[in-house]
C-alpha positions as a Markdown table, in Angstrom:
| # | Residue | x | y | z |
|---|---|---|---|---|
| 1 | Unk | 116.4 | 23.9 | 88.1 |
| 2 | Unk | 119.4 | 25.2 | 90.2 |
| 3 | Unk | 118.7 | 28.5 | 88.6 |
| 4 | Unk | 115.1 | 29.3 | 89.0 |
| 5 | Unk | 115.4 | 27.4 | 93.5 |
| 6 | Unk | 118.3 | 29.5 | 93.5 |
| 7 | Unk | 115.4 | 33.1 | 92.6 |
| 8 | Unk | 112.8 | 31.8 | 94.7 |
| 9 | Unk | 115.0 | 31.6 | 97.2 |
| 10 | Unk | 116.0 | 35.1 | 96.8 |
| 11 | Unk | 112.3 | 36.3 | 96.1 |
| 12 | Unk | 111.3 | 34.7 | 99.8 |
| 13 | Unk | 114.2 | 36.0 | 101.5 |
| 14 | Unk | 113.3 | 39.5 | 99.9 |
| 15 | Unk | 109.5 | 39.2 | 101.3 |
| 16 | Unk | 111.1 | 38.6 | 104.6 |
| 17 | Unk | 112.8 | 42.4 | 104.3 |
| 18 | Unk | 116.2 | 41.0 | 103.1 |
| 19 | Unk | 117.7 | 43.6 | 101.5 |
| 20 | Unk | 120.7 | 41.9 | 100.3 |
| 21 | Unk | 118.7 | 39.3 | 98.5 |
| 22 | Unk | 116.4 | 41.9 | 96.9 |
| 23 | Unk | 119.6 | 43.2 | 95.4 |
| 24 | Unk | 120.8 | 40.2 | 93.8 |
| 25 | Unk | 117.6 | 39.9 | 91.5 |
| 26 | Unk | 118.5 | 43.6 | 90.5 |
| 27 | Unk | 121.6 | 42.7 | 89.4 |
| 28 | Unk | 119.9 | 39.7 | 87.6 |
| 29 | Unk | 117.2 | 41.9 | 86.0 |
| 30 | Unk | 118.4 | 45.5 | 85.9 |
| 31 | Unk | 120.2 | 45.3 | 82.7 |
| 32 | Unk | 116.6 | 43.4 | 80.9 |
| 33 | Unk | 114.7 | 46.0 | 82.5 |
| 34 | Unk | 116.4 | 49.2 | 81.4 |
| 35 | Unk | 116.8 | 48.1 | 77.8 |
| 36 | Unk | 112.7 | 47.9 | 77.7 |
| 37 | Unk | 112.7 | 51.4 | 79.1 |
| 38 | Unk | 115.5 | 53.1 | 77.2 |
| 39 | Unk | 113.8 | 51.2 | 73.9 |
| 40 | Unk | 110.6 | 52.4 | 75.1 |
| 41 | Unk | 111.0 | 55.8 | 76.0 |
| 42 | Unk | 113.9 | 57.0 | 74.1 |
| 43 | Unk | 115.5 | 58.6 | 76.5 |
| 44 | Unk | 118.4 | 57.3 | 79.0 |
| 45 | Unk | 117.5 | 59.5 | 81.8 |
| 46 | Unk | 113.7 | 58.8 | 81.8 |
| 47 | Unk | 114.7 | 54.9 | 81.3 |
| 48 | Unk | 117.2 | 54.7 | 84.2 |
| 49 | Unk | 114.1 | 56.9 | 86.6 |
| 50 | Unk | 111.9 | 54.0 | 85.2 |
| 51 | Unk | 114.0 | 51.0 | 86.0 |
| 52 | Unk | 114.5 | 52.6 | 89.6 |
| 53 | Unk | 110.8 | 52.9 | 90.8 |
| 54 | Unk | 110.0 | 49.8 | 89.1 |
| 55 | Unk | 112.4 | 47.8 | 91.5 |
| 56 | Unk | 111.0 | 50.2 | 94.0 |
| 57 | Unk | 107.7 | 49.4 | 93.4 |
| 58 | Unk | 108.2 | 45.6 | 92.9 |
| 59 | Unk | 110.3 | 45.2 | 96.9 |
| 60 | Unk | 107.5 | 47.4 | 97.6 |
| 61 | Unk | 104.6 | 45.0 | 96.2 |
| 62 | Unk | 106.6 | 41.9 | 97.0 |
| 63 | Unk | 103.8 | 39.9 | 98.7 |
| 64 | Unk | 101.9 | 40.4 | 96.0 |
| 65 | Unk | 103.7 | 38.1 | 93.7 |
| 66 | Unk | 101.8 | 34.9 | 93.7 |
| 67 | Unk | 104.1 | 32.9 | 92.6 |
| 68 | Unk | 104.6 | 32.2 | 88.4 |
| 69 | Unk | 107.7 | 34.0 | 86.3 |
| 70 | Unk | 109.2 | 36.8 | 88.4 |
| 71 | Unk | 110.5 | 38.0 | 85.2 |
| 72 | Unk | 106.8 | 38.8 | 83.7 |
| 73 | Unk | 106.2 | 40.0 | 86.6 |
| 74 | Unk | 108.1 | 42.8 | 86.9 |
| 75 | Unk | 108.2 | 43.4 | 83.0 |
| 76 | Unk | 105.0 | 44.1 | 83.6 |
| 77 | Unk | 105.6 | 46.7 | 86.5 |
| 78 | Unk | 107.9 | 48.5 | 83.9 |
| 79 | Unk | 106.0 | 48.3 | 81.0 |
| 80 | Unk | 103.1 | 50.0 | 83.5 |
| 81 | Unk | 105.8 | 52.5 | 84.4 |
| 82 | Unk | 106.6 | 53.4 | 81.0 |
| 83 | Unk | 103.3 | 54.1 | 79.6 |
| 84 | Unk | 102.6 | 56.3 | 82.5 |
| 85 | Unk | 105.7 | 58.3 | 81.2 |
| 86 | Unk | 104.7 | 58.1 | 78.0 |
| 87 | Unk | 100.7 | 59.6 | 78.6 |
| 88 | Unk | 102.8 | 62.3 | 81.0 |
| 89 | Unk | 104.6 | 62.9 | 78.3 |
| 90 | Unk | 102.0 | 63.6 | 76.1 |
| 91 | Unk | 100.3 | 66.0 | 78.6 |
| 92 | Unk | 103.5 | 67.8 | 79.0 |
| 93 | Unk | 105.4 | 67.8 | 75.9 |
| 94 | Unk | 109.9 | 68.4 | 76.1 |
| 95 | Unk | 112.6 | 68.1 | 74.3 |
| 96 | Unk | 115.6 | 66.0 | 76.1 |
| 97 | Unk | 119.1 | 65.8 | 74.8 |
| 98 | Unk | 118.5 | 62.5 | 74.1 |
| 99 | Unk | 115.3 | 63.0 | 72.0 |
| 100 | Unk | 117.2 | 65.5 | 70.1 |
| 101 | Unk | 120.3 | 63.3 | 69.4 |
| 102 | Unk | 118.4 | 60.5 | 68.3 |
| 103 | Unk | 116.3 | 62.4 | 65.7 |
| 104 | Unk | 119.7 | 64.1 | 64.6 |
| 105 | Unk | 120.6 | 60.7 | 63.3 |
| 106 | Unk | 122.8 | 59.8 | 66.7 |
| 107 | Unk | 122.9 | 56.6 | 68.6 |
| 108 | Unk | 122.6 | 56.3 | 72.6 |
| 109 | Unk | 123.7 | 52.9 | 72.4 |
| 110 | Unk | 124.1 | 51.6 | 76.0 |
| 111 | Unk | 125.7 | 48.2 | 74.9 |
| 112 | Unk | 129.2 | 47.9 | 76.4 |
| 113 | Unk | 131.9 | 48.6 | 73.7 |
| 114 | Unk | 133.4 | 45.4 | 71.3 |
| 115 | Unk | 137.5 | 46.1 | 71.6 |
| 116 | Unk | 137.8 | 44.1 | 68.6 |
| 117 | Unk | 135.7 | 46.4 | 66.7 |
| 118 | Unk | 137.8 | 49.1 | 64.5 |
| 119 | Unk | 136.3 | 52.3 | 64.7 |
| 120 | Unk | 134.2 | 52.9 | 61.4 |
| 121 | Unk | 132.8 | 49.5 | 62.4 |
| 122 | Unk | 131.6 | 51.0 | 65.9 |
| 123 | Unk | 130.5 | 53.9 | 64.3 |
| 124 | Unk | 128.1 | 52.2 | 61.5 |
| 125 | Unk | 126.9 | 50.3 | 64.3 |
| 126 | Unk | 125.9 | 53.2 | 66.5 |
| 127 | Unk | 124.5 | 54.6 | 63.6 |
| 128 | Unk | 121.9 | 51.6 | 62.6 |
| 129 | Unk | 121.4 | 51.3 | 66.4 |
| 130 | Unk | 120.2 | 55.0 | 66.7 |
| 131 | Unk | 118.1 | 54.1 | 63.6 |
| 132 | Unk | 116.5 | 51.3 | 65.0 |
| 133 | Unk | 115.6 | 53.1 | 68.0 |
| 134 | Unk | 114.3 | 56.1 | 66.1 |
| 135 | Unk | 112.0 | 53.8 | 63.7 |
| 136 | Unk | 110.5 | 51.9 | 67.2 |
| 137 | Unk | 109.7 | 55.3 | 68.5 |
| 138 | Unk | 107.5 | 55.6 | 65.3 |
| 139 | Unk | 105.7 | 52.7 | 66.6 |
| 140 | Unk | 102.4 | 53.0 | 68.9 |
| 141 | Unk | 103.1 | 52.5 | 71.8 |
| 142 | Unk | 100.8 | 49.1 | 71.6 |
| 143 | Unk | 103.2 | 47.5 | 69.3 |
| 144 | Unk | 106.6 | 49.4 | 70.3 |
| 145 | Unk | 106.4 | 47.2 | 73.3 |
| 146 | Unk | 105.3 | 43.6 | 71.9 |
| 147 | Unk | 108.2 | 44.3 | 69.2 |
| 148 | Unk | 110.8 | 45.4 | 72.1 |
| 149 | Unk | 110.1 | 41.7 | 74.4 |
| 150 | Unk | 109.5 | 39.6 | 71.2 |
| 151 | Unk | 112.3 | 40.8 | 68.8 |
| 152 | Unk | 114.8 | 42.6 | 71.4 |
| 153 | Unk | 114.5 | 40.6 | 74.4 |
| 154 | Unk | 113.4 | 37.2 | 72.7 |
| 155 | Unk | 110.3 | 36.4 | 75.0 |
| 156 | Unk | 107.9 | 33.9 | 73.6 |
| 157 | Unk | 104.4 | 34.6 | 72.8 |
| 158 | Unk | 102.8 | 33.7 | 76.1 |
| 159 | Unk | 105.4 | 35.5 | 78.1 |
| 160 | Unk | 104.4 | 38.5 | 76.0 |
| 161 | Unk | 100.8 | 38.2 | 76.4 |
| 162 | Unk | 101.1 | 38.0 | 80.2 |
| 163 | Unk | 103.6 | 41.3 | 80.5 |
| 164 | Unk | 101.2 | 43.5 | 78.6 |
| 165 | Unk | 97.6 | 41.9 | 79.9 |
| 166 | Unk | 96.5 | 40.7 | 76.1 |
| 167 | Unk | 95.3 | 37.3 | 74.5 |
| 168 | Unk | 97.7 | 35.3 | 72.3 |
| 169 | Unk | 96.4 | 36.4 | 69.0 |
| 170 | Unk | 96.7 | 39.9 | 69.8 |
| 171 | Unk | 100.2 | 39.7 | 70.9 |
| 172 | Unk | 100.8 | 38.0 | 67.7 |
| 173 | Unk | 98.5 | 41.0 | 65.7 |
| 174 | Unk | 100.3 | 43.8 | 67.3 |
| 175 | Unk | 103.5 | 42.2 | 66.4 |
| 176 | Unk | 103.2 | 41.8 | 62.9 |
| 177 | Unk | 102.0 | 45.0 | 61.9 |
| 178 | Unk | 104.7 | 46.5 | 64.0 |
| 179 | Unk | 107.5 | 44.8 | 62.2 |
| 180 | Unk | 105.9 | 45.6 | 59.2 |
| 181 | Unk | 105.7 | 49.4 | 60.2 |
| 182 | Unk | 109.3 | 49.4 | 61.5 |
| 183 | Unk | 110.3 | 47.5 | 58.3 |
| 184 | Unk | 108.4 | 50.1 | 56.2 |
| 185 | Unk | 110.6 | 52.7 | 58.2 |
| 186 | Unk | 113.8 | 51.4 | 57.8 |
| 187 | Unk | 113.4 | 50.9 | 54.1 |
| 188 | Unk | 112.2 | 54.5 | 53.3 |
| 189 | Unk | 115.6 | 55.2 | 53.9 |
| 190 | Unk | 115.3 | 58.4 | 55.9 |
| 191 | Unk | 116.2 | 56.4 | 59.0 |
| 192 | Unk | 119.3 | 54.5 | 58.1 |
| 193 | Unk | 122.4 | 55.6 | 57.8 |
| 194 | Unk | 124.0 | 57.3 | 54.9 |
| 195 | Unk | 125.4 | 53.6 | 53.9 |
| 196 | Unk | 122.7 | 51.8 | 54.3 |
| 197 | Unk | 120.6 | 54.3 | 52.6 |
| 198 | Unk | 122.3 | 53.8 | 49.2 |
| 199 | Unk | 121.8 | 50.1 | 49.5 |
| 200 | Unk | 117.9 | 50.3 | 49.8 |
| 201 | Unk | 117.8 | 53.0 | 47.0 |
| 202 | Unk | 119.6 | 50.7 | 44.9 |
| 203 | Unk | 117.1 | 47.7 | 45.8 |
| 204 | Unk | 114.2 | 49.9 | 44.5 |
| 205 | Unk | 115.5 | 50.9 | 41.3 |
């Protein structure tokens, strides 16, 4: 209870123009928000753009929050953000570094580093991480995102369903064939690392 007087607080001072307070909910939700862009959209430049206008946006909007979970609330702003890269992107196709390192097998793991991890260790995990993110940018955008809140971020349904404007059951639809596409992916081998890929080759023979 602390917790959530201790955020409105914050949000009301922040509707009063208090910078300083708008601040400290970045802190609280900039990390949350730039994974759901960088998963999203692949790419760590577009995703840290993306995280900035949407705290833009949301001290911008402010008085518009009626009230509810601030953190819905401005998943949602990013999730808007993202698919308006994403249909930009589409009308105006690139290639970014990080685009091409990802489909060259490479990781842009943002996580910060394990010292206790030895090096082949940090290296496999890169690798599945890069694999991961290469088999969610297969998904549609429709269930790229319900798998990133449900399965990265460990939202619950109806947290999901508010963030991306859809009914229960659809969150729950869009979810299961998504896992089951990304789990299709990750089996075909192609994806995972050169370790990993052995392993599933030996579970189909």
């Amino acid at each position: 209870m602390a917790i959530v007087a201790e955020e409105q607080y914050l949000i009301e001072a922040s509707r009063q123009g208090d910078v300083e307070s708008f601040n400290q909910l970045v802190l609280q939700y900039e990390g949350r928000i730039y994974n759901l862009c960088y998963r999203m959209l692949g790419q760590r430049e577009a995703a840290a753009d993306v995280t900035q206008d949407t705290f833009f946006s949301a001290f911008q909007h402010l008085r518009r929050f009626r009230g509810g979970s601030f953190r819905s609330w401005i998943l949602r702003i990013a999730t808007n953000r993202c698919y308006d890269v994403l249909r930009s992107q589409q009308r105006h196709p690139t290639t970014s570094l990080d685009a091409a390192l990802i489909a060259e097998g490479g990781s842009l793991d943002f996580e910060p580093p394990d010292h206790h991890e030895l090096p082949d260790e940090v290296a496999l995990r890169h690798e599945l991480s890069g694999a991961i993110q290469r088999a969610l940018i297969g998904l549609p955008e429709d269930q790229r995102v319900v798998v990133i809140l449900a399965d990265v971020q460990g939202l619950p349904y109806e947290e999901i369903a508010q963030i991306t404007h859809a009914n229960i059951g659809t969150v729950k639809s869009r979810l299961s064939r998504g896992r089951a596409r990304l789990r299709d992916a990750l089996k075909a081998g192609e994806l995972l690392p050169e370790r990993y890929r052995h392993e599933s080759e030996q579970q189909r023979t």
